[in-house]
C-alpha positions in Angstrom: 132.4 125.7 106.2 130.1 125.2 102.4 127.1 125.4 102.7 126.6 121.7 101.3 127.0 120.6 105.1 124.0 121.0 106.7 123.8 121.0 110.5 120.8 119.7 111.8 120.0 119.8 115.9 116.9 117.5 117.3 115.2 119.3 120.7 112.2 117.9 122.3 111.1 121.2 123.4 112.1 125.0 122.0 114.0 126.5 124.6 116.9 123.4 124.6 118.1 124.2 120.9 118.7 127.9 122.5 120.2 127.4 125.8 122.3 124.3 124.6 123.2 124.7 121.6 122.8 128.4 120.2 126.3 128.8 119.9 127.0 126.1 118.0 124.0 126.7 115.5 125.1 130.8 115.3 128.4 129.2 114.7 127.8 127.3 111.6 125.1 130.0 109.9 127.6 132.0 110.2 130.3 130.3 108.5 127.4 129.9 105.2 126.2 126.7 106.6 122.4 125.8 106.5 121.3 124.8 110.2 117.5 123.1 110.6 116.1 122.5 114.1 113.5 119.5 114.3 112.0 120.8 117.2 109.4 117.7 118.7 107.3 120.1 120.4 106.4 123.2 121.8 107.4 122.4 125.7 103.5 123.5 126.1 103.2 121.6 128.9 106.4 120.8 130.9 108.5 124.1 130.0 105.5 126.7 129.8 104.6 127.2 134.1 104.2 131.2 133.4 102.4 130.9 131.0 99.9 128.3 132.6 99.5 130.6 135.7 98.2 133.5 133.6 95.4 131.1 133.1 96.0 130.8 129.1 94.4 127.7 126.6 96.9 125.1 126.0 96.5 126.1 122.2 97.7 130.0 123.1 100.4 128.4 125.1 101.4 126.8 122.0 100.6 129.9 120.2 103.1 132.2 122.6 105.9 128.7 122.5 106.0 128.5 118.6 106.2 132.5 118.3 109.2 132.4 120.5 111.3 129.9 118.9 110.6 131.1 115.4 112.5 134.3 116.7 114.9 132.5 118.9 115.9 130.3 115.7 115.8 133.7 112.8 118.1 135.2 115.5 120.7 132.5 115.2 120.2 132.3 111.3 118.3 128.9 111.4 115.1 127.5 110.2 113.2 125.6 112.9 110.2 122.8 111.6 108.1 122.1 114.8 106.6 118.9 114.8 104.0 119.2 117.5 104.4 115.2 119.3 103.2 116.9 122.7 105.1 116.5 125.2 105.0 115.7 129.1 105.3 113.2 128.0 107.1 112.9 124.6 106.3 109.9 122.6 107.4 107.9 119.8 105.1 107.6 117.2 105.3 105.9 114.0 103.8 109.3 112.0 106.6 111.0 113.8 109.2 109.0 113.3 108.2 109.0 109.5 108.6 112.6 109.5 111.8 112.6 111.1 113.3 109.8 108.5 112.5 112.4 105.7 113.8 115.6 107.0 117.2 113.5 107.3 117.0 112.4 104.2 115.9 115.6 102.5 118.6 117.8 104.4 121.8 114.9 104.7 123.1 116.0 107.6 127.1 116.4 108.5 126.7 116.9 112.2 123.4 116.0 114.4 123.1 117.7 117.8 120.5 116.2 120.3 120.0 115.8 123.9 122.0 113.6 126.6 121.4 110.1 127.7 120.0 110.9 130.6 117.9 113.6 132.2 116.4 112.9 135.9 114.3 116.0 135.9 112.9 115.7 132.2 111.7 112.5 131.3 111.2 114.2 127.8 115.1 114.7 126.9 116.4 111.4 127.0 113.0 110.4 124.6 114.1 113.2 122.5 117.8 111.7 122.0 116.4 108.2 120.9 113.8 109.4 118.6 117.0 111.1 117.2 119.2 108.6 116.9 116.6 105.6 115.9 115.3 108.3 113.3 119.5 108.4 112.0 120.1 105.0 111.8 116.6 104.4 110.1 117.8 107.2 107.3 121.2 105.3 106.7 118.8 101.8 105.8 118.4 101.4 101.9 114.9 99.4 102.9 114.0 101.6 104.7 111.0 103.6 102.6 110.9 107.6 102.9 112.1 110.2 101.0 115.5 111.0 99.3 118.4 109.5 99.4 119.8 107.4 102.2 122.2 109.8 104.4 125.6 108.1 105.7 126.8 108.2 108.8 126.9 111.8 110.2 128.4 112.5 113.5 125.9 113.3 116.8 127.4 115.3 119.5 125.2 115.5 122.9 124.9 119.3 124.2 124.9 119.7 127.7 122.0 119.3 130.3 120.7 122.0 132.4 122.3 120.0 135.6 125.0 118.0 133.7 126.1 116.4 137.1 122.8 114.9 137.3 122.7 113.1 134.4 126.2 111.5 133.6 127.6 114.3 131.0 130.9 114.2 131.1 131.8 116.7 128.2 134.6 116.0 125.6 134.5 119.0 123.5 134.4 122.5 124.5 133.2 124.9 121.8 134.6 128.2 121.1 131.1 130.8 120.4 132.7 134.2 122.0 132.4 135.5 118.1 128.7 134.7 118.0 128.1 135.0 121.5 125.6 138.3 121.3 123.6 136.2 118.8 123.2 133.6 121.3 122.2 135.9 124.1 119.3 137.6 121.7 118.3 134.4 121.0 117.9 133.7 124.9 115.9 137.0 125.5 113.3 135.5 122.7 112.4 133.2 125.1 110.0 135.4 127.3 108.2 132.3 129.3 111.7 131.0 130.6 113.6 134.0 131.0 114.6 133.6 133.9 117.2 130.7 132.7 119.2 133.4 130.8 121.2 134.5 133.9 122.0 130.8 134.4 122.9 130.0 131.0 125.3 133.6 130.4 127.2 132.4 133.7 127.1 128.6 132.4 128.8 130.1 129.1 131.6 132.2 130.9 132.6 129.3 133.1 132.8 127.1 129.7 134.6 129.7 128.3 137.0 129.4 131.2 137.5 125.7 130.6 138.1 126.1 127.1 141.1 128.4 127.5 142.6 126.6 130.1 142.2 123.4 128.3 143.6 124.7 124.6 146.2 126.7 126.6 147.3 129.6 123.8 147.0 127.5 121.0 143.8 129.3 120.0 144.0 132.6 121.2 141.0 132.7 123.1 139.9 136.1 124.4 139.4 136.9 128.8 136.1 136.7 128.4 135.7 133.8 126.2 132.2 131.6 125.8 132.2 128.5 125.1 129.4 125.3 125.0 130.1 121.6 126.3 129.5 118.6 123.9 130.1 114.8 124.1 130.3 112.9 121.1 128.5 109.5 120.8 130.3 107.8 118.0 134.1 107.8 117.8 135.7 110.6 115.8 137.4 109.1 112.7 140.8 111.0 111.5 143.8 110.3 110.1 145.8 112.8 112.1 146.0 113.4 116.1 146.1 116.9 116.9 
């Protein structure tokens, strides 16, 4: 893909851009594309436990969160611009939303990654989603003030949730990361205060990868031990060929 198509990925907390949707972003670096994570905040206080029961400050927490997706996002190739809403909970604010209308604008998007609609264990996810796609459709608004141009109308696929049964995900894409699936799996040892989701997420990856090959048959070639990452798209696709 040229690098003039940007992919950008909107995660209310720094471990969801990794377990998610780390193959998709290795995927696209990659290929020469630029990749940015807006990443709404550090998960200092909902996705941090060990590090809250070594008795830390919430500002070290923050300290140890940011550290770990800086690497988590050089191992994948992408840059990663914290925003630091706090979360548990995540809010809307207008300063953030601000910020979040100019990073669209200044990168112009083709593809936007973001969270489900729903999440019943993380009330921050589904916040996460809307600040993502009200911040996308207030970057496609002429009278809208901010900076740069007005983007058009990029696509937003939703990456899986960590219990997709849960929360209505039914996925329509399966994507193919067993060439970048190491890059993925450094990425996921960055993350030392939840490591103990990188079992869960190497196994979620394998049976993925299972799907995918039985659902492209050998059309793509896909290896035994395939990975792959679920998706469902939010706005129609738009082609003028069905294949």
């Amino acid at each position: 893909m040229p690098s003039e198509d940007p992919l950008l990925v909107v995660t209310a907390h720094p471990g969801d851009f990794v377990w998610r949707a780390g193959g998709a972003i290795a995927l696209a670096t990659q290929r020469g594309r630029r990749a940015v994570i807006a990443c709404l905040s550090f998960g200092e206080r909902g996705e941090s436990a060990s590090l809250w029961r070594k008795g830390l400050s919430l500002d070290e927490v923050k300290a140890i969160r940011r550290e770990e997706g800086e690497k988590a996002a050089n191992a994948l190739g992408a840059e990663v611009v914290f925003f630091d809403a706090g979360d548990y909970p995540l809010t809307e604010t207008p300063e953030l939303m601000r910020a979040l209308i100019d990073l669209y604008r200044r990168l112009q998007p083709s593809v936007v990654l973001t969270h489900a609609a729903q999440d019943p264990y993380n009330i921050d996810h589904p916040a996460a989603r809307e600040i993502a796609l009200k911040a996308r459709i207030l970057a496609q608004a002429p009278g809208v003030p901010g900076e740069g141009e007005v983007i058009g109308a990029p696509p937003v696929f939703c990456f899986e949730p960590h219990q997709p049964e849960m929360c209505g995900f039914h996925p329509d894409v399966l994507l193919d990361i067993t060439p970048v699936w190491e890059r993925k799996l450094a990425a996921m040892h960055s993350l030392g205060a939840q490591g103990h989701l990188v079992e869960y997420y190497t196994d979620l990856g394998r049976r993925r990868g299972v799907q995918a090959k039985r659902n492209s048959g050998p059309n793509l070639g896909l290896p035994v031990d395939a990975y792959a990452e679920a998706y469902q798209r939010i706005y129609p696709q738009v082609t003028t060929e069905l294949d």
